[in-house]
C-alpha positions as CSV (number, residue, x, y, z in Angstrom):
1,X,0.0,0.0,0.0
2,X,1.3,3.4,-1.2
3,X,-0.6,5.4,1.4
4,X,-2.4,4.8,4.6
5,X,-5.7,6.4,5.2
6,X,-6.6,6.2,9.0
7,X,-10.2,5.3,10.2
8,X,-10.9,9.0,11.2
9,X,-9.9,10.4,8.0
10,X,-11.8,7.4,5.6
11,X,-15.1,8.8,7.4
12,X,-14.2,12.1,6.7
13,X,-13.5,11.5,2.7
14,X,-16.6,9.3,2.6
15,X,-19.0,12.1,3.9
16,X,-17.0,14.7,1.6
17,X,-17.5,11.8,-1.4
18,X,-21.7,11.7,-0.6
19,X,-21.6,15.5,-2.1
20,X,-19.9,14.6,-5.1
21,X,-22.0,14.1,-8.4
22,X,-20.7,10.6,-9.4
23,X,-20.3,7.2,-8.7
24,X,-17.3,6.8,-9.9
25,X,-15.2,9.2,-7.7
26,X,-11.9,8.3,-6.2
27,X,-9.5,10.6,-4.0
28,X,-6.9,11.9,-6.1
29,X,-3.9,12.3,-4.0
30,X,-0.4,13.4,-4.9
31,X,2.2,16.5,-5.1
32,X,3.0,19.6,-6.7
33,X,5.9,22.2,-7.3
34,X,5.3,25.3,-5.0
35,X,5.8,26.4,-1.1
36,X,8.5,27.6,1.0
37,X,9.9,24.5,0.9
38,X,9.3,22.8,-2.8
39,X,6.8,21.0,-2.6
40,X,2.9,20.8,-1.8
41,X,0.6,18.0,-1.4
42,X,-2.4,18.1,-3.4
43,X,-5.6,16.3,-2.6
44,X,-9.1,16.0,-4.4
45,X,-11.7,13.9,-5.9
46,X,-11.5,12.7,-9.7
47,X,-13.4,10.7,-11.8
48,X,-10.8,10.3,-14.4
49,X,-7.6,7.6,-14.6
50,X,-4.8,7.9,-16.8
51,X,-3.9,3.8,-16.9
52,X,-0.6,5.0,-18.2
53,X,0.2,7.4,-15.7
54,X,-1.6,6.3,-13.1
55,X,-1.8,4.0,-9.7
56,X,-5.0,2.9,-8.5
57,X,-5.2,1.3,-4.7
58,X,-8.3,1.6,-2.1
59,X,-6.9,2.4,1.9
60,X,-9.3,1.9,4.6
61,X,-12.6,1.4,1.4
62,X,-11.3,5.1,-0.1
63,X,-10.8,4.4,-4.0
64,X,-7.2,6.2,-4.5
65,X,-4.8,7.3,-7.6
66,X,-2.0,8.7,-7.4
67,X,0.3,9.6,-10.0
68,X,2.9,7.0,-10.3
69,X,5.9,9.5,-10.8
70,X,4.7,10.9,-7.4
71,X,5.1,7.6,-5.5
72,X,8.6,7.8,-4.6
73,X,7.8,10.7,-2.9
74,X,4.7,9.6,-0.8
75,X,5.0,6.0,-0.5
76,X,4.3,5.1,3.3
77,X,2.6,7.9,3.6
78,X,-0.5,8.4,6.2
79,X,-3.6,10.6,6.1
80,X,-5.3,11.3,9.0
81,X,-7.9,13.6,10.1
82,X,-7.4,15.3,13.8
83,X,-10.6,17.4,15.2
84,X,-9.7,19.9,18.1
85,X,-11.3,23.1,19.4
86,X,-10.4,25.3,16.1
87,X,-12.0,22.7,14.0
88,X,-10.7,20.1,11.4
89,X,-8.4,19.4,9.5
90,X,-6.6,16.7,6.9
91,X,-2.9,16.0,8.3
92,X,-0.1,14.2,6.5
93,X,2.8,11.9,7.6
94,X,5.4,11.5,5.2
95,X,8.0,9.4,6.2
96,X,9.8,11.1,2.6
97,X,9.9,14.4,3.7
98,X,13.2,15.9,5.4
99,X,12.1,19.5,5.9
100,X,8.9,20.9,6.6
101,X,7.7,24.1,6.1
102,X,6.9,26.3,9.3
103,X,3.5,26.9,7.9
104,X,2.9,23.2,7.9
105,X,1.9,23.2,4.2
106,X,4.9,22.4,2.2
107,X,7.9,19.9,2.4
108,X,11.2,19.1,1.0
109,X,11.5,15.2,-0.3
110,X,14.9,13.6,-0.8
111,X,13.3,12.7,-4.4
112,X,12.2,15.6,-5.6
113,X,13.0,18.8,-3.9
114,X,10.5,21.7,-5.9
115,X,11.4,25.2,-6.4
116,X,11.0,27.2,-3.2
117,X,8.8,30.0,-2.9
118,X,7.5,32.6,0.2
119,X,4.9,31.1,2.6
């Protein structure tokens, strides 16, 4: 498995997935260039799968793709979902990343370290 969606964060996705429009919806979940410190995660529901450029797995019943040049980067990683007093949020353990931003919203991979820009 690629990544590892926790129980609190599957119940989360599926209640965000019952407002989609489709059937056929899957968490997109991956990287980008950009942030203070290269790179960004980017997560979001897609209908479409490139069976070229694409990997397709299911964590904890979420239907997931991921781009497969992004799997070096994010393999082992865990999404969770942590409620407090300020509300909720989607957090991220990469065991890939060797320097996270301050903001908490970018990261630097071994891999693939991304052009830097200002938080």
């Amino acid at each position: 498995m690629i990544v590892n969606i926790t129980d609190n964060a599957s119940l989360q996705i599926k209640e965000m997935m019952k407002e989609e429009d489709s059937e056929n919806i899957r968490l997109r979940f991956g990287i980008k260039g950009g942030g203070c410190s290269g790179l960004s995660y980017s997560m979001g529901f897609d209908q479409e799968v490139n069976q070229e450029l694409d990997k397709v797995e299911e964590s904890n019943g979420i239907p997931l793709v991921i781009n497969q040049q992004d799997v070096p980067i994010i393999e082992g990683t865990t999404i969770d979902f942590k409620q407090n007093m300020m509300g909720g949020g989607f957090t991220i353990d990469n065991p890939n990343a060797i320097v996270s931003c301050g903001c908490g919203s970018s990261f630097k991979a071994k891999e693939r370290e991304g052009t830097p820009e200002n938080c």
